[in-house]
N, C-alpha and C positions, 0 to 999 in steps of 0.2 A: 723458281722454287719447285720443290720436285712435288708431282700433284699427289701422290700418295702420301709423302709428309704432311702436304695443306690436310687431307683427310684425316691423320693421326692425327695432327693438332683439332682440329675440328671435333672428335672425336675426346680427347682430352681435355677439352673446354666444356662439352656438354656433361663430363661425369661429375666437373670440378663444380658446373651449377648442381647439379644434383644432389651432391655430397653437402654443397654447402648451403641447399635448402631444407635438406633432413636436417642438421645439424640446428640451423636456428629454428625448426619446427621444436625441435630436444629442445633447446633449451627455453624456446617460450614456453612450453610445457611445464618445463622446470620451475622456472622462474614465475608463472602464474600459480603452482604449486606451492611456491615455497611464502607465497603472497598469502595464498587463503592459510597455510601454517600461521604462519606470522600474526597477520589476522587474529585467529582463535586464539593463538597462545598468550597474545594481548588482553584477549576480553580473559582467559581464564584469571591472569594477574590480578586484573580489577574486579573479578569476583570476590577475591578473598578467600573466606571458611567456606564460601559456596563454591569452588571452582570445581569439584569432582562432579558437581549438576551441567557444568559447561561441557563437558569433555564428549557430550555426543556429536554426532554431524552437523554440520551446516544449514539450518533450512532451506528448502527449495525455496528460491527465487521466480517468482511466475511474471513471466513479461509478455504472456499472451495478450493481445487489443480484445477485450472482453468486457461485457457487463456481465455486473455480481460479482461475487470475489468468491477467492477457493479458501476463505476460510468459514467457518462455523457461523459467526452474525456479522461480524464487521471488521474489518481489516487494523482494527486499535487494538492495541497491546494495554492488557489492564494488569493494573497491581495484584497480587496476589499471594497466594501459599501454597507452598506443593511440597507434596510425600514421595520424595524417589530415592528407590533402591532401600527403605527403610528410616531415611534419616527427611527430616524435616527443615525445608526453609523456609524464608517470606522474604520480603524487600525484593523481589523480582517483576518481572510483567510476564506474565503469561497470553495463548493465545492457543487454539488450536486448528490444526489442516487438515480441511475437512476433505480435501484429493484425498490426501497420504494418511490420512488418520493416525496423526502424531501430535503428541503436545508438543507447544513453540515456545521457550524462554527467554529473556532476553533480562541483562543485568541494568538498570538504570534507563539516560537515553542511548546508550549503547546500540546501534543499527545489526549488531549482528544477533543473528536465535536461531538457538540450539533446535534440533530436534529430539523429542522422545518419545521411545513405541510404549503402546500402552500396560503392556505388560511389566514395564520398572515401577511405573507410578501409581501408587495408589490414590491420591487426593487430590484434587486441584480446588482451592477456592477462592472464587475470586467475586468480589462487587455483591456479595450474598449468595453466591449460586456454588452447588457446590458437582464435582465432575469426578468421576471415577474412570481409571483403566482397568479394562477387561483382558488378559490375559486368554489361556485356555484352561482354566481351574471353576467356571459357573458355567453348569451347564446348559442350558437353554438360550444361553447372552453369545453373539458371536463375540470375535478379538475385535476391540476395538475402543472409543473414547465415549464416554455417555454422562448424561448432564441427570442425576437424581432428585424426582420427588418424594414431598412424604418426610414427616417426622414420625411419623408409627410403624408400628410392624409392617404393614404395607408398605410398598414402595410402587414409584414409576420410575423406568429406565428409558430415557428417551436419547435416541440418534441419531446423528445428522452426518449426510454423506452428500458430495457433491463434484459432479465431475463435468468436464468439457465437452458443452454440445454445438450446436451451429442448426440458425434458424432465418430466414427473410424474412418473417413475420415479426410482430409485434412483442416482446415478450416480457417485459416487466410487466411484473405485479402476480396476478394467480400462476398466468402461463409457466415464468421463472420458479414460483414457491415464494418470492418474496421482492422487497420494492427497492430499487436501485436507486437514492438520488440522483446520481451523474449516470444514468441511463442514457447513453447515445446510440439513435435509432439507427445508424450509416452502421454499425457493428451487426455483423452474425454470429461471432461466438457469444457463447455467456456459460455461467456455471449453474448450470441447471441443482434443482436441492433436490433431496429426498430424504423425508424423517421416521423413524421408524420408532414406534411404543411398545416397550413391555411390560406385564404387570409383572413383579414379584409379590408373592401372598406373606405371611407368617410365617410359612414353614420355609421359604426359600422356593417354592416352584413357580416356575417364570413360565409367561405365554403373553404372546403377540395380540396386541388389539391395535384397532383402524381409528374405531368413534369414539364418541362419549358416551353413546347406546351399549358399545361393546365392554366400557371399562365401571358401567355401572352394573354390568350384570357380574361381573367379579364380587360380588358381596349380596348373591342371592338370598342369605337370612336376613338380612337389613333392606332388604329394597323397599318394604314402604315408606320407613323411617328414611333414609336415604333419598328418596324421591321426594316425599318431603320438602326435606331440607335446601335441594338442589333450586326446587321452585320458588322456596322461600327466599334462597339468593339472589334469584334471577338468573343462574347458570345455567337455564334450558333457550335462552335465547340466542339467537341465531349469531346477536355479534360478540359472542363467548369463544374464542380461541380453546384449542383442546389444551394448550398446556396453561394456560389460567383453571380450565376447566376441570384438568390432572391435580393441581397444587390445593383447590379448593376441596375438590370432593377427597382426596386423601386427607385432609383436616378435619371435614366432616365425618370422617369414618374413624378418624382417632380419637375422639370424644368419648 
């Protein structure tokens, strides 16, 4: 055979894998495509009256090897109620992602959840606790998801952000921000936390506090009465968490 033919063909065979590697790349694509469609378009059916709540994106799946999780407290999807886009549901499970700072829904035991930015939702409440999205309409609050204290004109906005760190050292418990049961020490990544407090006054002006020293001088007419009252609680000892310590002295101030 002639050796420049052998070449041509040689040459003809190598474009035909080529062609026919792009080609099944296209259609796994597709086809993995038309998987996550199909997917959503499922769970929107079985939402019912609430399928227009379904129609956002898919939630990030996080398959990092990590201790702590990239959501807000715990990776359980709880029942709840939520306000988006103006219209109100309930019968869902909620959750939010404290990476992506996005609320997660999910219809029943249904394994797929939605994402939403915080700017559609007004209300999340869930297990008694209730969560507001921040848009760019309050000025002093950055965009993002915030868990409310306070039944009076005061309020706390409290934040929780959490992103992907890596450490050889020990790090549950303070190191992390919080306690991991299934803590495995052979891991270096984890989701490191960080929360962030603001008061809102009466009038609506918002400023950033650290302590409990900081969020008692928010009510400098009231401080002795206030201090007081705090002692009376027990809420000046040391194993008083600040948001026990937010929820109490904004009750005390609403009296």
């Amino acid at each position: 055979m002639n050796a420049g033919f052998v070449v041509y063909l040689g040459h003809m065979k190598n474009e035909f894998i080529t062609i026919a590697s792009c080609l099944f790349l296209a259609l796994s694509s597709l086809f993995a495509s038309a998987q996550t469609t199909t997917e959503l378009k499922a769970f929107e059916n079985a939402a019912g009256n609430g399928s227009v709540l379904f129609r956002g994106k898919q939630a990030t799946t996080y398959e990092h090897a990590a201790n702590g999780n990239p959501y807000w407290a715990s990776t359980t999807f709880s029942p709840g109620q939520i306000t988006y886009q103006g219209n109100f549901y309930d019968d869902i499970f909620v959750n939010i992602d404290a990476v992506a700072d996005l609320a997660l829904v999910r219809k029943g035991d249904n394994p797929v959840a939605v994402a939403l930015r915080p700017e559609t939702v007004s209300s999340i409440m869930t297990e008694g606790r209730l969560f507001v999205g921040i848009g760019d309409d309050m000025a002093g609050l950055p965009q993002g998801f915030y868990e409310v204290f306070g039944e009076g004109p005061e309020k706390v906005y409290k934040h929780v952000s959490k992103r992907l760190m890596n450490s050889s050292q020990n790090v549950n418990g303070d190191p992390i921000g919080y306690y991991d049961p299934s803590y495995n020490s052979n891991l270096n990544n984890y989701f490191g936390i960080t929360k962030t407090y603001y008061f809102v006054d009466s009038e609506g002006h918002v400023s950033r506090f650290r302590s409990k020293g900081d969020l008692r001088k928010k009510f400098p007419e009231r401080r002795k009465e206030i201090r007081k009252a705090i002692s009376a609680a027990g809420l000046d000892m040391p194993g008083v968490d600040l948001d026990t310590f937010c929820k109490e002295l904004l009750r005390i101030a609403s009296r």
